[in-house]
C-alpha positions in Angstrom: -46.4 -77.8 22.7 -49.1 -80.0 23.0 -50.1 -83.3 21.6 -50.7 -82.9 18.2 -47.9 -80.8 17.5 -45.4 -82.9 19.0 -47.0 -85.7 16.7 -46.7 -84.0 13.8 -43.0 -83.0 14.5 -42.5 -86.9 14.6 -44.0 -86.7 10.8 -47.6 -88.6 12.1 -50.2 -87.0 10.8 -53.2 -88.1 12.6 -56.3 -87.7 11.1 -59.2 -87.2 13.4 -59.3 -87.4 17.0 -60.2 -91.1 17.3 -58.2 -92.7 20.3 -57.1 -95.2 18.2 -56.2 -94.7 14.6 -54.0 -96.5 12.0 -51.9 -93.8 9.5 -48.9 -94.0 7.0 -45.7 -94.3 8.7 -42.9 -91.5 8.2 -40.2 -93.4 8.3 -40.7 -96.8 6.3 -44.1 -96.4 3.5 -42.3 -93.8 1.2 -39.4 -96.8 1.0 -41.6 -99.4 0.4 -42.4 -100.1 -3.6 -45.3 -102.0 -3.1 -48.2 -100.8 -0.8 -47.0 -97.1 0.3 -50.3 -95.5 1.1 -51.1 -98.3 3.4 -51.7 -97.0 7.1 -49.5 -99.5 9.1 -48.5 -97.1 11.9 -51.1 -97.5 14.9 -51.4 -94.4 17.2 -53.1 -94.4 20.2 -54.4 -90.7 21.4 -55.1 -90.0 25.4 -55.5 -87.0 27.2 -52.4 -86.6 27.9 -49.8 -88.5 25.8 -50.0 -90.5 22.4 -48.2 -93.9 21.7 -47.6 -95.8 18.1 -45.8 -98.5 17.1 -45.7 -99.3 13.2 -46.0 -103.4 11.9 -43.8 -102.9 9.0 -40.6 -101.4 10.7 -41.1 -101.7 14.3 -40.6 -97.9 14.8 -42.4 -97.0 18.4 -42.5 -93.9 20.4 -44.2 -91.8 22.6 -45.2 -87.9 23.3 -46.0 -87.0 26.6 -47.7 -83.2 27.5 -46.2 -82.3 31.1 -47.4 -78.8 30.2 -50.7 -78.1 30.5 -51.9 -75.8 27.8 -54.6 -73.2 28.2 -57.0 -74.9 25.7 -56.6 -77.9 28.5 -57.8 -76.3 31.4 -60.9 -77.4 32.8 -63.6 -74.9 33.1 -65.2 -73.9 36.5 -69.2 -74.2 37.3 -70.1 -71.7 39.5 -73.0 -69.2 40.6 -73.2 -66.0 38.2 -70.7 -63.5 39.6 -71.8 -60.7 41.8 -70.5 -57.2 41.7 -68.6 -56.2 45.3 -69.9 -53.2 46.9 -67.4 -50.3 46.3 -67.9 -47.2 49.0 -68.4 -43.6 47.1 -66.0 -42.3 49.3 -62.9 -44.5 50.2 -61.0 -43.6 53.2 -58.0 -45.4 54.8 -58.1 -45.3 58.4 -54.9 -44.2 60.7 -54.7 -47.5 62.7 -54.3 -49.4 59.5 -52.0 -46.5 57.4 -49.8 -46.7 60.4 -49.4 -50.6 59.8 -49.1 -50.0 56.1 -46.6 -47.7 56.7 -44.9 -49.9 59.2 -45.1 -53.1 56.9 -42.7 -50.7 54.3 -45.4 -49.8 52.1 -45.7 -45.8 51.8 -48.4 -43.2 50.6 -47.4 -44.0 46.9 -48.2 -47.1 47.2 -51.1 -47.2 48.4 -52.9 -44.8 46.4 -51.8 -46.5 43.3 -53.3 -50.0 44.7 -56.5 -48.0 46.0 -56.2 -49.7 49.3 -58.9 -48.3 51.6 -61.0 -49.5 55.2 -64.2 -50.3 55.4 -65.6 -51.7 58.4 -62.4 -51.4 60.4 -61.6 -53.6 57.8 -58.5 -53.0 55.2 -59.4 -53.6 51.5 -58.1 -54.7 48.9 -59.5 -54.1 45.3 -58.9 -56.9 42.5 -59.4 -55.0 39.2 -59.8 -56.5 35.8 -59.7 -54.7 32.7 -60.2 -51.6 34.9 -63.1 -52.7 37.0 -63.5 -53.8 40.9 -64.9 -57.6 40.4 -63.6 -58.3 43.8 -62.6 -57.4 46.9 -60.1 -59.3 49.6 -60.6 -58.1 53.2 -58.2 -58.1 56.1 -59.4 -58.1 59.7 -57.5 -56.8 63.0 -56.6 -60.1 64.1 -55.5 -60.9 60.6 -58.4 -63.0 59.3 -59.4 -62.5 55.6 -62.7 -63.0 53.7 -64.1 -62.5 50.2 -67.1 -61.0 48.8 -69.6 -63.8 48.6 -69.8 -65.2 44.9 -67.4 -62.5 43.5 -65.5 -63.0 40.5 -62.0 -64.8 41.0 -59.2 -63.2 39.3 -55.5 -62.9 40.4 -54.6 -59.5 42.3 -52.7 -56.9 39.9 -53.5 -58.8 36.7 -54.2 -55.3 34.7 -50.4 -54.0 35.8 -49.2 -57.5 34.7 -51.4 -57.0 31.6 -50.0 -53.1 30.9 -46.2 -54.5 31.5 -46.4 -56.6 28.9 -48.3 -54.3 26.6 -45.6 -51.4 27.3 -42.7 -53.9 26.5 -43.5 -55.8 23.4 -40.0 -56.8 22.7 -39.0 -57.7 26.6 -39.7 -61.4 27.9 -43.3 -62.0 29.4 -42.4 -62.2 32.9 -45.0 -62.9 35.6 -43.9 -63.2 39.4 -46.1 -65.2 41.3 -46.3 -64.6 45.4 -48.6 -65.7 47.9 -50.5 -62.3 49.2 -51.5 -59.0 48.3 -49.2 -57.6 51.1 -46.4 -59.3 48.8 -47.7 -57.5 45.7 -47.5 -54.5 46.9 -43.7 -55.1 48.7 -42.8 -55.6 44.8 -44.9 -52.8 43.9 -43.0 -50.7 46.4 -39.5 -51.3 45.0 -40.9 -50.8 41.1 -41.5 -54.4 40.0 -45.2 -54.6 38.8 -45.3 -57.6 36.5 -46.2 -59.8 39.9 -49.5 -61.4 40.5 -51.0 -63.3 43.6 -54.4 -66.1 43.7 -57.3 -64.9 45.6 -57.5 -67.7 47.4 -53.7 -68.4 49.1 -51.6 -71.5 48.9 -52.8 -74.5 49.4 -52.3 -77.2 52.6 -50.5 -80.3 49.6 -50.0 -80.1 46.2 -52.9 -81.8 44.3 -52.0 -81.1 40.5 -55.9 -81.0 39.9 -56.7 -79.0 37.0 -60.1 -78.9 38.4 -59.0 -77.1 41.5 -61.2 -74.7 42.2 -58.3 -72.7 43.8 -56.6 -71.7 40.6 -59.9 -70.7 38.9 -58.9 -67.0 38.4 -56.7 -68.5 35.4 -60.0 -68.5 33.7 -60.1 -64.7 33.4 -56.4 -63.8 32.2 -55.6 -66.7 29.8 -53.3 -64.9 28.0 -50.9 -65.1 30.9 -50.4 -68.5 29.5 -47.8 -67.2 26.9 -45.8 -66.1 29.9 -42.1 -66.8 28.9 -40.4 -66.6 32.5 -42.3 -67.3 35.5 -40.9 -66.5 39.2 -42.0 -68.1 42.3 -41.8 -66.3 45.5 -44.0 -67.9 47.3 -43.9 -68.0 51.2 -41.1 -69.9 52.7 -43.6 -72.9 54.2 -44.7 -76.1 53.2 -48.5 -74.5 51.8 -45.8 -71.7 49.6 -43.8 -74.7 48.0 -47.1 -76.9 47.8 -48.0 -73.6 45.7 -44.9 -73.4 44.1 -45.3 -77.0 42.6 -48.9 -76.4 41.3 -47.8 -73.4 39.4 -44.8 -75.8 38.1 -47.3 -78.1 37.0 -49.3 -75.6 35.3 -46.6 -73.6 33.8 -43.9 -76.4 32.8 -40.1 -76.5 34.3 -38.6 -75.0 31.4 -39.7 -71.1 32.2 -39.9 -71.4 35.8 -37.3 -70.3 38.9 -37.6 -70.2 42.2 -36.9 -67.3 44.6 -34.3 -68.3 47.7 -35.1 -65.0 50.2 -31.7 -64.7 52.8 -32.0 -65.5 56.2 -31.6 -63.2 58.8 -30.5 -63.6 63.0 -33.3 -63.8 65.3 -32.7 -60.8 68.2 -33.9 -62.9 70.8 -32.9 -66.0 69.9 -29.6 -65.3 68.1 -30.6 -68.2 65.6 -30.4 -67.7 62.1 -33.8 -67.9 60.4 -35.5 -68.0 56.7 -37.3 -65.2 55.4 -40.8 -66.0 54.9 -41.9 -63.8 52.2 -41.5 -60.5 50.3 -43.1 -58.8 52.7 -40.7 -59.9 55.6 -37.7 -59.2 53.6 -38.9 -55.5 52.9 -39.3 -55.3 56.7 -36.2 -56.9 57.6 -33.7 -55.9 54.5 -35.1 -53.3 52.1 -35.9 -53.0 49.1 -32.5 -53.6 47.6 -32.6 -57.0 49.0 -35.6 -57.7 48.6 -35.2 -56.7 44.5 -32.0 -58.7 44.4 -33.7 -62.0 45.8 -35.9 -61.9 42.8 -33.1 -61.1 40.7 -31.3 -64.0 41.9 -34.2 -66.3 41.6 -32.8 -69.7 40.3 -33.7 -72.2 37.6 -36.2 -74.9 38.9 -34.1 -78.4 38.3 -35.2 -80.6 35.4 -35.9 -83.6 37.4 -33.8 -86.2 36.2 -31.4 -84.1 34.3 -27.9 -83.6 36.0 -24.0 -82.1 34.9 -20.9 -83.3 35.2 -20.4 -80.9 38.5 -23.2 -83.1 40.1 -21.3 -86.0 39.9 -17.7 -84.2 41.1 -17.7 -86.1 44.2 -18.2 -89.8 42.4 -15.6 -88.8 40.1 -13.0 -87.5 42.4 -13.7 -90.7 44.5 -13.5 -93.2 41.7 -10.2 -91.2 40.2 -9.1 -91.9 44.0 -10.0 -95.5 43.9 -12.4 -95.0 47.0 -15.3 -96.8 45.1 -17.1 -100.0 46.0 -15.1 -102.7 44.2 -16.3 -106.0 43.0 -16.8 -109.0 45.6 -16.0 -112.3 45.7 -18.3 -114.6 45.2 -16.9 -117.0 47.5 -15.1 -119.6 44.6 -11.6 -118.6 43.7 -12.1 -119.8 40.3 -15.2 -118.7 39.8 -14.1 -114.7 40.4 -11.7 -115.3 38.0 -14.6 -114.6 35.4 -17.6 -113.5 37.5 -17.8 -111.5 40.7 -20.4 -110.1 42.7 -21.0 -106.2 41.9 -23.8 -104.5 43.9 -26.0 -102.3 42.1 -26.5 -104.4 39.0 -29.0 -106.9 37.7 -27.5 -110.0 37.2 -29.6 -112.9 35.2 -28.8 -116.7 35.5 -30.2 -119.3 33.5 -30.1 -122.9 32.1 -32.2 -126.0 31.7 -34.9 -126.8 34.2 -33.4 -129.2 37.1 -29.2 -128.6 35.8 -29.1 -126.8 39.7 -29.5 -123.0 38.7 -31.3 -122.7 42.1 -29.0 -124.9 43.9 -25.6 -123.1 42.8 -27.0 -119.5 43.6 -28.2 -121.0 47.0 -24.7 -121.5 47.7 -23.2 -118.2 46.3 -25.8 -116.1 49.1 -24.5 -118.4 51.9 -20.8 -117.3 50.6 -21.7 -113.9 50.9 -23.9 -114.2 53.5 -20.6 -115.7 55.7 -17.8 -113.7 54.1 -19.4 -110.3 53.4 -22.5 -110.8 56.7 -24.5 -109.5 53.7 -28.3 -110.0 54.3 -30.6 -111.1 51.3 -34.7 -110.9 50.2 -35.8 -113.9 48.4 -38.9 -114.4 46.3 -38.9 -118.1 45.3 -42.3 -119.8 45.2 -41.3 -122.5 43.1 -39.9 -123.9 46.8 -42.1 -123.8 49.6 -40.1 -121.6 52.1 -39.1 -124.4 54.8 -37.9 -126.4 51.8 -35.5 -123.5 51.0 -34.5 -123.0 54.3 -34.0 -126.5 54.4 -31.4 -126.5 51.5 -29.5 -123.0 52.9 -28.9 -124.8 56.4 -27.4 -128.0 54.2 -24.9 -125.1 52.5 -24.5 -123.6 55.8 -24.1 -126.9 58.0 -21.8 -128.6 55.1 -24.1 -131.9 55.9 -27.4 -133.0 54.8 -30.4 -132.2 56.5 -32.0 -135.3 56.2 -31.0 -139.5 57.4 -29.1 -140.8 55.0 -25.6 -142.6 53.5 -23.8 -139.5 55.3 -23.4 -138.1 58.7 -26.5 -135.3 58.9 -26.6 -131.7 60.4 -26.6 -132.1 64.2 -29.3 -130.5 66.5 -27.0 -128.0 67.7 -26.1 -127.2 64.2 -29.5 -127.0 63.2 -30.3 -124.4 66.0 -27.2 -122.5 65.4 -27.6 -122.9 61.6 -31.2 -121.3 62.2 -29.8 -118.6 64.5 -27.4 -117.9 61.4 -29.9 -117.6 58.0 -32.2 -115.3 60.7 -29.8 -113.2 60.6 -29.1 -112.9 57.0 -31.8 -114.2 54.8 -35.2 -112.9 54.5 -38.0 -114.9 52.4 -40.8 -113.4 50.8 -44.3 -114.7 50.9 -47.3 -113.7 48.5 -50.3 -115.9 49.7 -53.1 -114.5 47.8 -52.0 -113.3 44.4 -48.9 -113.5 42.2 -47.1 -110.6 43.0 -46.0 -108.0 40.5 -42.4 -106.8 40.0 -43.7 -103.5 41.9 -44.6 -105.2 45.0 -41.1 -106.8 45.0 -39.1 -103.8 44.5 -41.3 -101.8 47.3 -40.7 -105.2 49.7 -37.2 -105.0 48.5 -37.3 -101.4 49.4 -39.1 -101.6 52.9 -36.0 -104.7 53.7 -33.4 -102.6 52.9 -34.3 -99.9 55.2 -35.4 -102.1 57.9 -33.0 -105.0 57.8 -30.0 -103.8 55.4 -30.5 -106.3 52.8 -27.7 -106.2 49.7 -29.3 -108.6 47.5 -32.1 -109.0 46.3 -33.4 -112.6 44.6 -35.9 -113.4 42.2 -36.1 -117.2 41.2 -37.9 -117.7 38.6 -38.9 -114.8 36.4 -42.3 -116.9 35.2 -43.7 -116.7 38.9 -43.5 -113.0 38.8 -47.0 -111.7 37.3 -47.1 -110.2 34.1 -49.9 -107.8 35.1 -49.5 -105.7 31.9 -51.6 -103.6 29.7 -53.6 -104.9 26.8 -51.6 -103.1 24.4 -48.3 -103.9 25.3 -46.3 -107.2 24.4 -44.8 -109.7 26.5 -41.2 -108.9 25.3 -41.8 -104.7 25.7 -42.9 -105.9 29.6 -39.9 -107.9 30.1 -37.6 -104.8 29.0 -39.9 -102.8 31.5 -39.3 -105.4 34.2 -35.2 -105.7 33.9 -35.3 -101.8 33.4 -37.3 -101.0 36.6 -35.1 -104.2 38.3 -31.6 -102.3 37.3 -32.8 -98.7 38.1 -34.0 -100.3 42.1 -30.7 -101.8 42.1 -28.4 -98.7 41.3 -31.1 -96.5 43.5 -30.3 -98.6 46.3 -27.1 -99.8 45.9 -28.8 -104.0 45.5 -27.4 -106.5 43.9 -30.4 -108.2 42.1 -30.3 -111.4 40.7 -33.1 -113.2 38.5 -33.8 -116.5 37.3 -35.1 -117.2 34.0 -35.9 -120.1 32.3 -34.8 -120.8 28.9 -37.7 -122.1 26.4 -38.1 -125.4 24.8 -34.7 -126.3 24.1 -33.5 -129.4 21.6 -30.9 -132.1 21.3 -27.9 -131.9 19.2 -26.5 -134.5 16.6 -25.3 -136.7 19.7 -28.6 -136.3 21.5 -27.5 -134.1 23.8 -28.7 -130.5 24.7 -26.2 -127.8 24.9 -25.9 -125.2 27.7 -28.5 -122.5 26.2 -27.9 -119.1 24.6 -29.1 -116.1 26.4 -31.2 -115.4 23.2 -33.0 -118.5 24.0 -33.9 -117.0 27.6 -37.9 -117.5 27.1 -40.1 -113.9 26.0 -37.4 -111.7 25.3 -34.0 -110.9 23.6 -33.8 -107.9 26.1 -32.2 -110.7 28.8 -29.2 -110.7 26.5 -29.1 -106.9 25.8 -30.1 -105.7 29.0 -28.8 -107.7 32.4 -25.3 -106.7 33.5 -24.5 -110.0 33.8 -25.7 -113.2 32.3 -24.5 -116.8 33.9 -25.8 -120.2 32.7 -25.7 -123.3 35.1 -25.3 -126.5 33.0 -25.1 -129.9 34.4 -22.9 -131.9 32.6 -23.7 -135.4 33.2 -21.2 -137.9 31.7 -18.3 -135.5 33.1 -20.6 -135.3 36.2 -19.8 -131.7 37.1 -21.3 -128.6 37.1 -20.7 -125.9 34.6 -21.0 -122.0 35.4 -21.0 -120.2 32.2 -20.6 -116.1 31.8 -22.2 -115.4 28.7 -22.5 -111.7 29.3 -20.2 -109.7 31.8 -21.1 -105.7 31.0 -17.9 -104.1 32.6 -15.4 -106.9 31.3 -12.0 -106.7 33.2 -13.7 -104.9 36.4 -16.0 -107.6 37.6 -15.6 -110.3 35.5 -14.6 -111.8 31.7 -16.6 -114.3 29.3 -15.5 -117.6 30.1 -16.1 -120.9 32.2 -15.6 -122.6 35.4 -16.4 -126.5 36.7 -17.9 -127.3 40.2 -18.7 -130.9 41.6 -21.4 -131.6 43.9 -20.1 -133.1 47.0 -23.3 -135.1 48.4 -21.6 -135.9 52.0 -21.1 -131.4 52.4 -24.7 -130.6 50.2 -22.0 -127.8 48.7 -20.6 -127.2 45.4 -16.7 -127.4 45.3 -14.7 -125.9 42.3 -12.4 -128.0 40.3 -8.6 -127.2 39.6 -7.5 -129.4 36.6 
């Protein structure tokens, strides 16, 4: 289904093929008394997917075409075709019937493909719509070659052609392998609905629809309305590289994949994978060979699992064998907040209340209670200044002369020795990095080093980089979506820091702790982060408030609620209140 069709099963009816357009939206201008026949959906066309987003009801989509449809495919430019030279007489020559013969493939066979030698050379004839447009040759030692500028079709396209004629109520079926010696294995036990590519597999997939490879399309583009397609393709990494291209090409829906057995090695005694059709002939006949393709499987939808997939998970979570929520390090504090990895916690309040300062002491909790190892991304703190306030948390002293006793030498070495070990501090000198070059530094960390959490403080030093046509609060959502898919991917917790914007006093002149609603750019920090915490210094109590404003899974890490902490200047730590 392409584009268009997919647009007009959404009830947009573009009218032209402008990239951008503006047309009457199908699910808010028939309601509207006033102004119905006024275009206020805009729809933005590309090659290959279509976006719109109407300013009346807010209604956005998009279609995407992952199947590439026949009218799609790029057209070749190449030198006029030249007709192969075809012998009067065509004879097959002993040395290579014997091999023919030995390789499985009998008489029959081979008369019905017109195999014949030429050259001490064994050809073989690509017909279309009856005549030779080109011929593949195979040498002694097993090299091949082409006739020079011949047409490129696929090998046994007018069988494939005559199946489908003969059975007009069957499914179109095509099988797709990697030689002509596999075409004719299938030809040998009765299948002749298979095809092969003149020109092999190829090293990588490329999903180029330019490819000059997979030119032959160009002559049978009515195998496009193929309705099953199997892939036996050689058991390699060029055969699956070939298998994905003719994924892309076809689309996941129709496609499966042939497994071929293995079989024990006689000199070896090691168990081995069939490479192709061919081999399986050889090694297991034809009923094997005709049952692999039976058996050929459903290629996964990527992203698309059942309830068996996750049997494991579930038996272990039913067990109680499941990672559990983690203190935090405050005994108070877990009573309404813990530390869960694999979520994307958020934590906000007014500029200079100690948002910063609090979470600083959290990671040295878990950094000595858990050994957990941490990234942090925190430009608004030069990174000796930050190391400078972890060592105060670690050390229990302050780092610099003062009123109290501060951190020794020896517990400045040792404290070093110690936040080496478990923090690591990222640096972007040039360029404000992206939320992509975080997650890949993230990434990189977590194999290297083992981080568990990941920290981003603040959100406003992260760069927006987005496109012109999307708005702030739509990057945001992309942002916390990308953050909370890294950290269930790789088992992180990730924690943010965003500011709130412009808040204002109450009646008594005060500010209140802020709403998560009033988290600046987006409502999608309340509806999206696991968890939501807000650090608010209340001065005339002089204590520090934590806040849970959002806790996803109440009752498993957490419930909404509060907790006071005082800041203990002669420790540099936060210490929880019990009255």
């Amino acid at each position: 289904m392409n584009i268009h069709e997919q647009l007009i099963n959404e009830g947009i009816k573009v009218n032209s093929q402008q990239e951008q357009q503006k047309v009457i939206c199908p699910k808010c201008s028939h309601t509207r008394n006033k102004n119905r026949n006024e275009p206020c959906l805009s729809v933005n066309l590309h090659d290959d997917m279509a976006m719109w987003h109407c300013h009346h009801c807010e209604w956005k989509g998009a279609v995407h075409d992952n199947i590439i449809q026949p009218n799609q495919f790029s057209k070749f430019k190449r030198k006029e075709n030249v007709m192969p030279f075809v012998p009067k007489k065509q004879t097959m020559s002993d040395e290579a019937y014997n091999w023919l013969i030995k390789r499985q493939i009998d008489p029959t066979t081979i008369t019905e493909m017109k195999l014949y030698t030429h050259n001490e050379k064994l050809c073989f004839p690509y017909y279309l719509d009856g005549k030779v447009v080109n011929i593949k040759y195979r040498s002694k030692d097993k090299r091949f070659h082409q006739e020079k500028d011949a047409m490129k079709c696929l090998y046994n396209s007018d069988n494939l052609k005559k199946v489908w004629k003969e059975n007009p109520e069957a499914k179109k079926r095509v099988i797709f392998v990697e030689g002509e010696m596999d075409v004719l294995s299938l030809i040998q036990i009765g299948i002749r609905d298979v095809v092969s590519l003149p020109d092999g597999a190829p090293k990588t997939p490329k999903f180029d629809m330019k490819d000059k490879r997979f030119s032959a399309f160009e002559q049978t583009e009515w195998i496009w309305e193929a309705e099953e397609v199997i892939i036996a393709t050689d058991n390699d990494e060029a055969g699956k590289a070939l298998g994905l291209e003719l994924i892309h090409r076809f689309g996941r829906d129709v496609c499966k994949v042939v497994q071929f057995p293995t079989y024990k090695d006689i000199t070896t005694e090691e168990e081995k994978q069939i490479k192709d059709a061919n081999e399986c002939l050889v090694i297991y006949g034809e009923e094997k060979l005709g049952m692999a393709i039976a058996n050929a499987k459903e290629f996964p939808i990527e992203d698309l699992h059942s309830a068996v997939d996750y049997r494991d998970q579930i038996q272990n979570m039913y067990e109680g064998n499941v990672q559990k929520a983690i203190s935090t390090g405050f005994e108070k504090l877990d009573e309404i907040y813990k530390i869960m990895p694999t979520t994307f916690n958020l934590i906000t309040g007014i500029p200079n209340h100690g948002k910063s300062n609090f979470l600083d002491q959290i990671l040295v909790n878990l950094a000595e209670q858990q050994h957990w190892r941490f990234l942090i991304y925190s430009p608004e703190h030069s990174t000796p200044n930050h190391i400078r306030r972890l060592l105060e948390k670690r050390c229990r002293k302050p780092f610099d002369i003062g009123v109290y006793e501060r951190i020794s030498q020896e517990q400045l070495n040792s404290g070093l020795d110690f936040l080496n070990t478990h923090f690591k501090f990222l640096e972007a000198k040039d360029d404000i990095p992206t939320i992509e070059y975080i997650l890949n530094k993230a990434k990189a960390s977590k194999q290297r080093f083992g981080i568990k959490g990941l920290v981003i403080d603040p959100f406003n030093q992260v760069s927006s980089n987005r496109d012109a046509h999307k708005r702030e609060d739509e990057h945001i959502r992309d942002v916390i979506a990308q953050c909370q898919q890294f950290a269930r991917n790789h088992d992180i917790w990730v924690c943010m820091v965003a500011h709130p914007h412009k808040l204002h006093r109450n009646d008594a002149g005060v500010i209140p702790p802020p709403d998560l609603y009033q988290v600046s750019g987006s409502a999608h920090w309340a509806n999206m982060a696991d968890t939501a915490l807000v650090i608010h210094r209340d001065f005339e109590n002089n204590s520090t408030k934590v806040i849970t404003k959002k806790i996803r899974e109440q009752g498993v890490y957490g419930d909404i609620g509060q907790r006071e902490f005082f800041f203990n200047y002669k420790t540099r730590c936060y210490e929880q209140t019990y009255g």
